[in-house]
C-alpha positions as a Python dict, from the first residue, in 0.01 Angstrom:
ca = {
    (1, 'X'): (0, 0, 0),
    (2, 'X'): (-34, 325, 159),
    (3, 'X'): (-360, 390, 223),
    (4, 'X'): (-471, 33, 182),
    (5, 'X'): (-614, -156, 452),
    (6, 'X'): (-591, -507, 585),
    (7, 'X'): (-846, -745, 460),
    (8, 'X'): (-1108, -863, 666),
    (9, 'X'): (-1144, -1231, 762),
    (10, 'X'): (-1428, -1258, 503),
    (11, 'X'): (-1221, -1137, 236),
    (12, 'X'): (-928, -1323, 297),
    (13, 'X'): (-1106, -1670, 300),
    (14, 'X'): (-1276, -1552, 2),
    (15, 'X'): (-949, -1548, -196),
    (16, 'X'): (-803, -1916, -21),
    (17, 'X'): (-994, -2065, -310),
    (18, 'X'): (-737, -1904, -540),
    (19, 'X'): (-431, -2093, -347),
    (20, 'X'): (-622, -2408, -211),
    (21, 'X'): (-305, -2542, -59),
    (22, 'X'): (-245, -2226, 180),
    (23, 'X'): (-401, -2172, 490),
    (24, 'X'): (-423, -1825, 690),
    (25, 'X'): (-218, -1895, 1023),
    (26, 'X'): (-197, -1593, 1310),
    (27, 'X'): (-277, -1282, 1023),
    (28, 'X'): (-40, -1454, 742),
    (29, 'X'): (-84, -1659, 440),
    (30, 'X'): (150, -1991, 457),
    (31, 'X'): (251, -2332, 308),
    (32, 'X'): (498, -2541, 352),
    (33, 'X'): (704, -2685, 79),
    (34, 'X'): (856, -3017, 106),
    (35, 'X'): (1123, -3176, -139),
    (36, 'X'): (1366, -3469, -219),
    (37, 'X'): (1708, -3313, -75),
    (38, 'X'): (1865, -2983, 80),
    (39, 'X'): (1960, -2894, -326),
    (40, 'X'): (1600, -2842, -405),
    (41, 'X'): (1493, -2686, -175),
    (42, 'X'): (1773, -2436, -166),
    (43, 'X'): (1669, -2380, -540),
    (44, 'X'): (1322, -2334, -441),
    (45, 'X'): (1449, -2085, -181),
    (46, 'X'): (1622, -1902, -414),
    (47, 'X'): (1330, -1867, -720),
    (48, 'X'): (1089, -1766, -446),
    (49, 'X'): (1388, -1494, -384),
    (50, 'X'): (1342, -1391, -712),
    (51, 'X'): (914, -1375, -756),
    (52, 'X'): (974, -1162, -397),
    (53, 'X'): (1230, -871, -534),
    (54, 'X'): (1006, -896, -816),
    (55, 'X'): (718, -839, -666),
    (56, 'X'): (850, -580, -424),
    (57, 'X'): (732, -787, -187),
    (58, 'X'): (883, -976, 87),
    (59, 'X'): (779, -1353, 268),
    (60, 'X'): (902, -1486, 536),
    (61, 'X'): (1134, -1811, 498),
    (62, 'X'): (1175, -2062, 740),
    (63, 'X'): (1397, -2327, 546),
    (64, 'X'): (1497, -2680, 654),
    (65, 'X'): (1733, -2976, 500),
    (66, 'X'): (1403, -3096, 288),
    (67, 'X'): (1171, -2848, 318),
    (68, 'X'): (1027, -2416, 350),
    (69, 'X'): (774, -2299, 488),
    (70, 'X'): (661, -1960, 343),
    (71, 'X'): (513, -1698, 492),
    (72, 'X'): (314, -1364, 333),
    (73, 'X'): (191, -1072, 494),
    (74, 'X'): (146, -708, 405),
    (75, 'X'): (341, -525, 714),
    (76, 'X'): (200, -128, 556),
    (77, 'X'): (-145, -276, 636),
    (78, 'X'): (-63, -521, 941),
    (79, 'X'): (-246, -815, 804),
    (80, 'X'): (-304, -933, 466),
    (81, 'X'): (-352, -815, 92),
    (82, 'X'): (-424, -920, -205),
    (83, 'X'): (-30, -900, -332),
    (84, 'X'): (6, -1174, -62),
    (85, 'X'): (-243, -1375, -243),
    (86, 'X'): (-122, -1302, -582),
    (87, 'X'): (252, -1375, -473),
    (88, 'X'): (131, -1717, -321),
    (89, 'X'): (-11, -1816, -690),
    (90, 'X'): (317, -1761, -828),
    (91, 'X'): (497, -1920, -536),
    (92, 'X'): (247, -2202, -653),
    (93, 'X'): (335, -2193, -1033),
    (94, 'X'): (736, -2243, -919),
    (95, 'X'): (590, -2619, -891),
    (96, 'X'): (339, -2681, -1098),
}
């Protein structure tokens, strides 16, 4: 990322059509995930774990009994990239 820049606000909604069910909220890409029981969603938690290290790239988690609510962002280029797109579709695939 070094020597990237954030994308514009153009750019960014020009990639939502990628991950329809995201929205861009204060600079970040986010959903949240809802499911039956705390199990789930701890599983969910965990495979989302697992794209991230992956990926080399880090969300942000909030995580309740029945639901998550991820985050991405690029902190090198305070705003967003195109990983955090690309991350989101394969956040997206976990429940396809």
């Amino acid at each position: 990322m070094i020597g990237q820049t954030a994308m514009t606000s153009a750019e960014a909604a020009a990639h939502l059509h990628e991950v329809p069910q995201w929205a861009v909220v204060d600079g970040a890409l986010e959903r949240t995930f809802s499911f039956a029981d705390f199990q789930r969603t701890m599983a969910f938690v965990n495979a989302v774990a697992w794209i991230a290290q992956q990926e080399d790239h880090g969300p942000d988690l909030f995580v309740n009994w029945t639901s998550c609510r991820v985050r991405f962002n690029t902190h090198d280029v305070k705003g967003l990239s195109l990983n955090d797109f690309i991350c989101a579709a394969k956040v997206d695939a976990l429940i396809a």
